[in-house]
Structure formats: C-alpha cells, structure tokens
N, C-alpha and C positions, 0 to 999 in steps of 0.2 A: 206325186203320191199324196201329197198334204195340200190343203188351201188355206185352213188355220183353224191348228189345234188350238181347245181352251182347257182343257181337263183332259185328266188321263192318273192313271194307277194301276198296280202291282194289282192284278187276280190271286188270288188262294194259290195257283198252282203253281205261281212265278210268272206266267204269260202279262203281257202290258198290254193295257185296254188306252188307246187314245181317240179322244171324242175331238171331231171336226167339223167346225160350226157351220163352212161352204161348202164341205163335201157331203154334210149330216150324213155321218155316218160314225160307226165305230171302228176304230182299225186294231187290232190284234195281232201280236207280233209274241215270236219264242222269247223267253228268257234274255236271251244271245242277241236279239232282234230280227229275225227271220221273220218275214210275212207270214201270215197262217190264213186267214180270211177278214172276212167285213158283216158288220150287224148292221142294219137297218139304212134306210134312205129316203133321200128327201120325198117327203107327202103328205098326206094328210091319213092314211088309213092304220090301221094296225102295224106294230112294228117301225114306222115312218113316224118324219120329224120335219118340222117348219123352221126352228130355230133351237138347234140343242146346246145347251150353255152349263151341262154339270152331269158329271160323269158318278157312281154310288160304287164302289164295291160291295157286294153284298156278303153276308155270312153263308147262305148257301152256294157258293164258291160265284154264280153270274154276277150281271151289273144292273144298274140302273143308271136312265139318262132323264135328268129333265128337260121338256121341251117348251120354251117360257112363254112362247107364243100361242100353240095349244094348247096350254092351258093343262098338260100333264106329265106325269112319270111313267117312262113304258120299262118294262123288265125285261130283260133277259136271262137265259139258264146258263151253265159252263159252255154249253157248246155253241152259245151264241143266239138260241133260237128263242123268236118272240114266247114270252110266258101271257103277261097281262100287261096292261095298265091303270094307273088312276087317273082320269078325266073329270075337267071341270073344273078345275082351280080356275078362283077370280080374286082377282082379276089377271092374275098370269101365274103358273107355277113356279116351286120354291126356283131361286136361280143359286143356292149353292145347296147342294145334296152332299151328306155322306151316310154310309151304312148304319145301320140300328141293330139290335137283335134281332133273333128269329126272321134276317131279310127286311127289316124294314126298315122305314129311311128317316135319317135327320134332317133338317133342313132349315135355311132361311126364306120368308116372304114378302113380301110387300101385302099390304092390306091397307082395308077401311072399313069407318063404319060411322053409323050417326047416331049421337045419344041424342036421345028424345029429352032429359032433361036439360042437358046444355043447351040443346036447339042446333047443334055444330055439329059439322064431321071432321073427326080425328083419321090421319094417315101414317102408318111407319111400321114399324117389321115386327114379324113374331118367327119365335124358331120353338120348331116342332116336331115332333114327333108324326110321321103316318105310316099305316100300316094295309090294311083293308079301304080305306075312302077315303077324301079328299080333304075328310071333318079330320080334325087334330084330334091324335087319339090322345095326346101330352102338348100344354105348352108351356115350355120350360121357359119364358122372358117374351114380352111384350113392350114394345116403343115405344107409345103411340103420342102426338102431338097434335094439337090442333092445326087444322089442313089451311093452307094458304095459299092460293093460285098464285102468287108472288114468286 
C-alpha cells in the first residue's frame, strides 16, 4: 500500500491525507482509517508529481502538495480532484508547506541571488507566503549567507 510516506494531515472533515514520495501520490483514508481513494500520480502533467515532499491542508477543506522537483504546488479540492497549480519555482519549490488563509500556502525555500554591490551570491531560505504565483505575496524571514561551493 505505502512506499514512503513523508507528510500527511487531518483534512477539515476528519479524512487523513497521506503524501507518498515512491508512490507520488496521495492516499486518503476515513477517520477510522478505511481506504477511500488516491490524488494524483507520478508525471509530469497536471495533477502529477516527480518528487512530492509536503503535504498543505488547506482552509477550503482540499490539500496541497509540493513537488520540489518540478518546481510546483499542485491543488486539490475535498473530493480530491485536480484544482490548479503554481509552476515555476527556482530553483525548486518550497519543500515544507502548510495552509494560509483564503487556501493559500506557507512555506519554506531555498533560494539565491546576486548582489550587484557585493559582487557575490548569497544562498539560504526564506518563508513565505503564496497565493496566486510563485512571487511571494509576504516574506515573513529571510537567511541568506554568502554562498560557498565548500
């Protein structure tokens, strides 16, 4: 049934969403733990995952999963079925998610970037806020260090 879980949480209605990195997919189980179905699988197209590493519950009762390889967060609704996603995160999407308001998601990153005054590029995490796009709609804490191939 499982290859390996790495995330997983309580849905709005009491159902348990568990996110499975070898199976990419989501498994959904009663309360009680009864099987019910499956969201999404490994690929690369809508709904599909390459490497999913973080499970979101969201406020309008679905989930969200990041998938840190593609470079996105795909949605789902309660009943499990593909909504949207945000594509494009670089250099990989956040690898831990949790729920925001109005459905959207917290999370942490990896990132870079190069200051043109220093001459150097600085590397390390920021946690964010997104909602609509892949731009931070909030960043509430930024890391950053100067980057050392070391």
């Amino acid at each position: 049934m499982f290859g390996a879980v790495v995330d997983g949480g309580y849905l709005l209605d009491g159902r348990i969403a568990l996110l499975d990195i070898l199976k990419k997919k989501v498994s959904i189980f009663s309360g009680s733990g009864d099987f019910i179905r499956c969201a999404g699988c490994g690929g690369n197209g809508p709904g599909e995952f390459q490497a999913p590493f973080s499970l979101a519950v969201l406020s309008n009762g679905g989930f969200a999963v990041s998938d840190i390889h593609s470079g996105k967060i795909v949605f789902f609704d309660s009943s499990c079925s593909f909504i949207r996603e945000l594509a494009g995160f670089q250099p990989m999407a956040p690898d831990n998610i949790s729920g925001g308001a109005n459905s959207a998601v917290i999370g942490q990153r990896m990132n870079y970037y190069y200051d043109d005054d220093e001459a150097e590029v600085f590397s390390g995490w920021e946690y964010c806020l997104w909602s609509e796009s892949t731009e931070p709609d909030l960043v509430f804490q930024e890391n950053y260090y100067p980057h050392s191939s070391d």
